[in-house]
C-alpha positions as CSV (number, residue, x, y, z in Angstrom):
1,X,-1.0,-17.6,3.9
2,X,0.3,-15.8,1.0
3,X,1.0,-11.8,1.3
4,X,1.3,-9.0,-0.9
5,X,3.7,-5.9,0.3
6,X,4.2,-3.0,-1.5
7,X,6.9,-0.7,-0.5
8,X,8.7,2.4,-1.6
9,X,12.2,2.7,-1.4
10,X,12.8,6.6,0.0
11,X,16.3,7.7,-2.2
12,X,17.6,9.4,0.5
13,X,18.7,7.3,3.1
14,X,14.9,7.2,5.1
15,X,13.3,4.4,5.8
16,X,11.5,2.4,3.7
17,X,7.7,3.0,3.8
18,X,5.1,0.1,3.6
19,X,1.6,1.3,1.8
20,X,0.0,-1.8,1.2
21,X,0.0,-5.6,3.4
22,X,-2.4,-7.6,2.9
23,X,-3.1,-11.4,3.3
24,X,-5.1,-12.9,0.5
25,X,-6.7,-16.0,0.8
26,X,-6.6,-17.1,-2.9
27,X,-9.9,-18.6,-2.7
28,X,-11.3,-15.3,-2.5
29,X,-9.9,-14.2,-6.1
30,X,-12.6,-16.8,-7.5
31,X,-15.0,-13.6,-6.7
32,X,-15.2,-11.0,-9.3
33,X,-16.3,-8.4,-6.8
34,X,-13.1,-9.3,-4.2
35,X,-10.8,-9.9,-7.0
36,X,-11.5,-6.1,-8.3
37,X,-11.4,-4.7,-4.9
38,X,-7.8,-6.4,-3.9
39,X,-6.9,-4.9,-7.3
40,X,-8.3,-1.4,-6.3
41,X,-6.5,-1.2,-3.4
42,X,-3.2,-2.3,-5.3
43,X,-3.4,-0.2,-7.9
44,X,-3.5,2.7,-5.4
45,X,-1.0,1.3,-3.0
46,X,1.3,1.3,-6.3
47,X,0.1,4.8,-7.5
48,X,1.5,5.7,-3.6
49,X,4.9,4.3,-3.9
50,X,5.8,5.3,-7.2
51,X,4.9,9.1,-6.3
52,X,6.7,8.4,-3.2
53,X,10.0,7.3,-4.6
54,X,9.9,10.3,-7.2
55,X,9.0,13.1,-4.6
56,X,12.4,15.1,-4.5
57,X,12.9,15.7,-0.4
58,X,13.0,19.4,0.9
59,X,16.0,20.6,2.8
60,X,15.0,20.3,6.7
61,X,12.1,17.4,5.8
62,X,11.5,15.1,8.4
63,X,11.0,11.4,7.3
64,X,7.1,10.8,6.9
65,X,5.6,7.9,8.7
66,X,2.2,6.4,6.6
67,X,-0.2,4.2,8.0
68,X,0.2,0.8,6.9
69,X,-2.9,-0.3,5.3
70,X,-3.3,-4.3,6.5
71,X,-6.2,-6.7,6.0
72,X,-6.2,-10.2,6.8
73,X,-8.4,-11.0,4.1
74,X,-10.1,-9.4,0.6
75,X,-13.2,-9.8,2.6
76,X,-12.7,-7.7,5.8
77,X,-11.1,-4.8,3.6
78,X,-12.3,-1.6,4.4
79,X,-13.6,0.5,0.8
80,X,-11.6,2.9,1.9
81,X,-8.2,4.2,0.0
82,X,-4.9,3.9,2.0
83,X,-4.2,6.9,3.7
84,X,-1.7,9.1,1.9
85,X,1.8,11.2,3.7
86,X,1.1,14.6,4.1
């Protein structure tokens, strides 16, 4: 079953940190209501990353851990908005 990832790549040597996997069956695109949701959820999962890979790391910082936000399907998907590092 297709998957989309999004990741963001930490400059400074820590681990790479997954925001968004999600398996889409493409059958479920044909919506308009599941299509704009996967696109929601995208969108902020890309909003995430990109803040991610600019954030400048403070002296002492521990690498941050998020929450992986997985579906199996547009249709099981929570409204809710990834969860964010603190």
């Amino acid at each position: 079953m297709p998957r989309i990832l999004v990741m963001a790549d930490e400059g400074d040597g820590r681990e790479t940190v997954v925001l968004l996997h999600e398996r889409v069956i493409p059958s479920e695109l044909e919506s308009d209501r599941l299509s704009a949701r996967l696109i929601e959820r995208v969108g902020w999962a890309l909003v995430d990353a990109d803040e991610i890979e600019q954030r400048a790391p403070s002296p002492g910082e521990h690498p941050v851990r998020m929450t992986v936000m997985q579906h199996e399907s547009a249709k099981t998907a929570p409204q809710t908005r990834p969860l964010r590092a603190a």
